[in-house]
MARZABA-337399 format. One line per field, with one value per atom (N, C-alpha, C): residue number from 0; residue in one letter; atom name; x, z, y. Coordinates in steps of 0.05 Angstrom, whole numbers, padded with zeros to 5 digits, m for minus. Layout:
num <- c(NUM:...)
residuo <- c(A:...)
atomo <- c(CA:...)
c1 <- c(X:...)
c3 <- c(Z:...)
c2 <- c(Y:...)
end
This chain:
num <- c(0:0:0:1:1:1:2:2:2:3:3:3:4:4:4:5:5:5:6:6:6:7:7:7:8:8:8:9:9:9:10:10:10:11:11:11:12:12:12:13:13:13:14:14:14:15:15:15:16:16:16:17:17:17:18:18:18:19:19:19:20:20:20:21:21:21:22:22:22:23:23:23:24:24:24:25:25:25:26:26:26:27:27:27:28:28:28:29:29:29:30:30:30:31:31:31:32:32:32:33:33:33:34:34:34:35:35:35:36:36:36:37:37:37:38:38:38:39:39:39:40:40:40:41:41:41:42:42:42:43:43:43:44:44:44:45:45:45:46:46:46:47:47:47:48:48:48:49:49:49:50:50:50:51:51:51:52:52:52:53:53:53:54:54:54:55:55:55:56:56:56:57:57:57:58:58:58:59:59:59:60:60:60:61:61:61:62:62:62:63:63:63:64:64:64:65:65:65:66:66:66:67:67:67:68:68:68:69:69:69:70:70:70:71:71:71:72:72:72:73:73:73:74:74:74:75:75:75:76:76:76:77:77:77:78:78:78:79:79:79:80:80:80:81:81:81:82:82:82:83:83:83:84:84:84:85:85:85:86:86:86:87:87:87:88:88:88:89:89:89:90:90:90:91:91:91:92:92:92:93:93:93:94:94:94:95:95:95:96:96:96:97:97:97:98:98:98:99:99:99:100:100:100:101:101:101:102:102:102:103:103:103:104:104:104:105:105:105)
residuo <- c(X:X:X:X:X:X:X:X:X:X:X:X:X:X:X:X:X:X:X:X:X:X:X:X:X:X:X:X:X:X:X:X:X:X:X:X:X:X:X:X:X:X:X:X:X:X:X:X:X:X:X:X:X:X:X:X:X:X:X:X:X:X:X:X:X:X:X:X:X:X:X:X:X:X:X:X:X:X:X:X:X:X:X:X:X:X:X:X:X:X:X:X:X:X:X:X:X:X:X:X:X:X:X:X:X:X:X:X:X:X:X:X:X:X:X:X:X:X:X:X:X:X:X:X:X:X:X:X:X:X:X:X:X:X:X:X:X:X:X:X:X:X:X:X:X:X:X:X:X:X:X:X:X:X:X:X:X:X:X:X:X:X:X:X:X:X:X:X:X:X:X:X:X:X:X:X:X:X:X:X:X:X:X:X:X:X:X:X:X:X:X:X:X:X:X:X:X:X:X:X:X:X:X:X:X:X:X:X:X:X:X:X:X:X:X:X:X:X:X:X:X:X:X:X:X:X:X:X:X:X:X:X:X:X:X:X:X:X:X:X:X:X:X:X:X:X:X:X:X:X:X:X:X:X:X:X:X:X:X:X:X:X:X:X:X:X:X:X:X:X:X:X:X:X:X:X:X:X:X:X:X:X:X:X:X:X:X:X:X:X:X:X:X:X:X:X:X:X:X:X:X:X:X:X:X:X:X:X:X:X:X:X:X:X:X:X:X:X)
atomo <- c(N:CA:C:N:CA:C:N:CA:C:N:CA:C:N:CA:C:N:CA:C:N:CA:C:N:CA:C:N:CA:C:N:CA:C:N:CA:C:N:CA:C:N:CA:C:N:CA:C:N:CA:C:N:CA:C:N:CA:C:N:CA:C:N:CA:C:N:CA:C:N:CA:C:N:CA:C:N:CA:C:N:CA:C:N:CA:C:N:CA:C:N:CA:C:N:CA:C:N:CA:C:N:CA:C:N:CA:C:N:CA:C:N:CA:C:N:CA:C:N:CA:C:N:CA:C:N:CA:C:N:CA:C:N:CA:C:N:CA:C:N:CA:C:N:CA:C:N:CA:C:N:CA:C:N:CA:C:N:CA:C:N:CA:C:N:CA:C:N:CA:C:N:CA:C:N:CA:C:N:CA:C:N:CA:C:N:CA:C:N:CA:C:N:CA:C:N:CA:C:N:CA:C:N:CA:C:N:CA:C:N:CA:C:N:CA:C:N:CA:C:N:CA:C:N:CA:C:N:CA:C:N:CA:C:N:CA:C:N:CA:C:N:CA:C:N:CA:C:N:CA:C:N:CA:C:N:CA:C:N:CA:C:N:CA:C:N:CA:C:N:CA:C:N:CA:C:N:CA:C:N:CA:C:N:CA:C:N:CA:C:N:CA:C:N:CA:C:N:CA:C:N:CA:C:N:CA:C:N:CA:C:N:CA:C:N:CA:C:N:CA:C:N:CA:C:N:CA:C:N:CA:C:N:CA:C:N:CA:C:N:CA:C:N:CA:C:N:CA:C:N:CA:C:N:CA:C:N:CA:C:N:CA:C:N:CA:C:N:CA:C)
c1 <- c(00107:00097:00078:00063:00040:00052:00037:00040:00029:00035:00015:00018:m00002:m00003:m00012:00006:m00001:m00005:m00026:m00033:m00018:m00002:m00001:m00001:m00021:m00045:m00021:m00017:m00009:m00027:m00045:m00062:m00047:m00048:m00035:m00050:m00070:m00073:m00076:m00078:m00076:m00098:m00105:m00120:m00109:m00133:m00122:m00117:m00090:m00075:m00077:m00084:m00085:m00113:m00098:m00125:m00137:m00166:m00169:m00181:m00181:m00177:m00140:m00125:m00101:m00093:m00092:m00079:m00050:m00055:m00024:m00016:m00005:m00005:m00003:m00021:m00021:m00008:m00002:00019:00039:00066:00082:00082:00068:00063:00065:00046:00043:00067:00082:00103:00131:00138:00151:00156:00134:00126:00133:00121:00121:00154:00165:00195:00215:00210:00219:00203:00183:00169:00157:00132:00123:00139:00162:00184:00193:00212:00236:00222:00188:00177:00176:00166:00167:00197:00208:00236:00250:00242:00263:00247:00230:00213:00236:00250:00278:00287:00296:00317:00298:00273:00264:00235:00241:00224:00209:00209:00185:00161:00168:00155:00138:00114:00082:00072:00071:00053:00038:00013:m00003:00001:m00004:m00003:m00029:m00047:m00070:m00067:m00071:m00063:m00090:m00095:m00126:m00117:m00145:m00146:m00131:m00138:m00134:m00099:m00090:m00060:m00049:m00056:m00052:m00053:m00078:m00080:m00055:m00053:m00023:m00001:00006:00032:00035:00007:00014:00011:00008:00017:00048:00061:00089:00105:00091:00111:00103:00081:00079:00099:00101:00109:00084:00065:00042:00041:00055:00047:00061:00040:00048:00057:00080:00094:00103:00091:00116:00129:00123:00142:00162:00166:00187:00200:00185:00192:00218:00212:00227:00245:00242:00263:00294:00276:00299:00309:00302:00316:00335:00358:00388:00381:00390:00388:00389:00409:00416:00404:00383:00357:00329:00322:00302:00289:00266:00254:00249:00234:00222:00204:00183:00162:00168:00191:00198:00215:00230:00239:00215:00193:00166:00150:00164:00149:00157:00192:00204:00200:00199:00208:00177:00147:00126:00127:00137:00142:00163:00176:00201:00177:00163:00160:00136:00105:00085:00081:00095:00097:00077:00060:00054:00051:00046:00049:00033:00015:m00007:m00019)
c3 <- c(00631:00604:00602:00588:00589:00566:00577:00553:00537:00503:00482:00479:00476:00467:00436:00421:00389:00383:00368:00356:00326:00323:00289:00276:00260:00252:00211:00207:00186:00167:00145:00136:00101:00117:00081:00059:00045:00018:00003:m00010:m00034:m00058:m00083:m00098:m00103:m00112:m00118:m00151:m00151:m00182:m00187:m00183:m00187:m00202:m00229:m00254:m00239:m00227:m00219:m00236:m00265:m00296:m00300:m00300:m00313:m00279:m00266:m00245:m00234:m00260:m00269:m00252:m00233:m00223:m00248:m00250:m00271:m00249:m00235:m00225:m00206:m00202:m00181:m00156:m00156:m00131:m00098:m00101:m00073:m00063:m00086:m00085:m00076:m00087:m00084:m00060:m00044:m00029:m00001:m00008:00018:00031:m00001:00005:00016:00001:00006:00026:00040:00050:00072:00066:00098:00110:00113:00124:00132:00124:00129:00147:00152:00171:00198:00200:00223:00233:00216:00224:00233:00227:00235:00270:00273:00301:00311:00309:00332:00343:00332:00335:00359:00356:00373:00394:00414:00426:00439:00439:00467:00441:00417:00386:00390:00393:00382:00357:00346:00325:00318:00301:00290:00260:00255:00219:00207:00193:00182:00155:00150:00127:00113:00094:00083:00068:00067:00065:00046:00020:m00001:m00008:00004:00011:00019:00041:00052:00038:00021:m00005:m00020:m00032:m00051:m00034:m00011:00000:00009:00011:00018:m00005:m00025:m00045:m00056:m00051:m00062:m00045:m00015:m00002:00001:m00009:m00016:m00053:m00060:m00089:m00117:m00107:m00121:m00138:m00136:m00148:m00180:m00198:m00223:m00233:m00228:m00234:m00259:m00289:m00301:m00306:m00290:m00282:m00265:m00245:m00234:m00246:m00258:m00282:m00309:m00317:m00332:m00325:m00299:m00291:m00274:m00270:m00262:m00288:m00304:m00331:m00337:m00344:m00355:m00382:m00380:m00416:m00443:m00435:m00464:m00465:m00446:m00456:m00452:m00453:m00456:m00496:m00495:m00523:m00528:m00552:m00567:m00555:m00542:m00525:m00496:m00489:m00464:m00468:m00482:m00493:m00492:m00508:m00511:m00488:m00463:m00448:m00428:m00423:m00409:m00420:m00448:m00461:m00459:m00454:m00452:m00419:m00399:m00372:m00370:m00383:m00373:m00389:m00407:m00412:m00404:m00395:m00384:m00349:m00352:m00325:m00322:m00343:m00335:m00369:m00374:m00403:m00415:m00413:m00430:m00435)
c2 <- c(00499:00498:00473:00479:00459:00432:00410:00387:00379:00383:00375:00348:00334:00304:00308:00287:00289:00265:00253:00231:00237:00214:00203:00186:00186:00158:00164:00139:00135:00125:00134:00119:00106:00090:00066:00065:00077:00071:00064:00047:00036:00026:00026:00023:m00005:m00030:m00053:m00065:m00061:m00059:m00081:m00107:m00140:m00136:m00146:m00153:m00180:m00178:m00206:m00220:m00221:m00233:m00250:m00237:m00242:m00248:m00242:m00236:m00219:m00204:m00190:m00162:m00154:m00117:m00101:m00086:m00067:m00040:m00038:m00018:m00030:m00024:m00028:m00019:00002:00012:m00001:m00021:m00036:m00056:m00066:m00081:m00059:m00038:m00016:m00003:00008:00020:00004:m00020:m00045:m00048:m00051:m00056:m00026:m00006:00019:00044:00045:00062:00053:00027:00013:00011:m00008:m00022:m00003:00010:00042:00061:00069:00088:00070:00040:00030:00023:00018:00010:00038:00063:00082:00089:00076:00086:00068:00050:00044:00063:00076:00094:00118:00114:00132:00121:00106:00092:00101:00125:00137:00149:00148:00153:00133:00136:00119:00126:00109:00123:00097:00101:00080:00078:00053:00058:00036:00040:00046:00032:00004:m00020:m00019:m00011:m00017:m00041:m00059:m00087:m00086:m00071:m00080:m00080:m00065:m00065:m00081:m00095:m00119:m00136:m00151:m00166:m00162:m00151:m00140:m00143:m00142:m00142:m00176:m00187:m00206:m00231:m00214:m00229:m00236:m00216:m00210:m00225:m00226:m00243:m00272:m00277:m00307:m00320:m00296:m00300:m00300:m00293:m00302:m00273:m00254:m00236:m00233:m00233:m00230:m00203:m00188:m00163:m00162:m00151:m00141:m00124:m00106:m00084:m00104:m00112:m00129:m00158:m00170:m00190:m00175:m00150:m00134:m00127:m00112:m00101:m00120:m00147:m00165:m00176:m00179:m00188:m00170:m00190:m00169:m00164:m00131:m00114:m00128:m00152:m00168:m00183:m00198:m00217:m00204:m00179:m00168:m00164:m00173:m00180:m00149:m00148:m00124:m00113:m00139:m00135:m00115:m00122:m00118:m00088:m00081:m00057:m00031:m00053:m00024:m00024:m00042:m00043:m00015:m00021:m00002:00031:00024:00052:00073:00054:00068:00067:00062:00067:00095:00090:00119:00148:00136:00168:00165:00152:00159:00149:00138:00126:00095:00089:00063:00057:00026:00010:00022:00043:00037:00065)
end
């Protein structure tokens, strides 16, 4: 039987959600993703080592990820969501409550 060789190119994504005014993420996305999805596809290639694959960081992704892990990233979607229920303001209430039903503040 003959041998197929398969390339798989991961291409990463990302639109750049950093108001460079406020400097605020107007989406969670890149912070999200970095922690739950980048990490978890390269990390599961352990488990299978003769698996190559490439993965494909567009700049602007990179910018954003390497914001979060310097700490520089202004989240309030993650600023909210680490606040406990009983010290969350009015502000922060209409913040969550226009997130659960449109999916972003606004």
């Amino acid at each position: 039987m003959a041998q197929i060789r398969v390339v798989v190119l991961w291409h990463q994504h990302q639109p750049f959600y950093k108001d460079l005014v406020t400097g605020s993420i107007a989406c969670p996305g890149p912070g999200l993703h970095a922690l739950k999805d980048y990490y978890g596809m390269v990390k599961l290639l352990e488990e299978f080592p003769s698996v190559h694959q490439t993965f494909n960081l567009v700049p602007s992704l990179v910018a954003q990820i390497q914001d979060y892990a310097s700490g520089e990233a202004q989240d309030p979607f993650l600023q909210v969501a680490a606040t406990p229920a009983k010290s969350l303001t009015l502000e922060d209430r209409r913040f969550c409550s226009a997130i659960s039903v449109s999916g972003s503040p606004g």
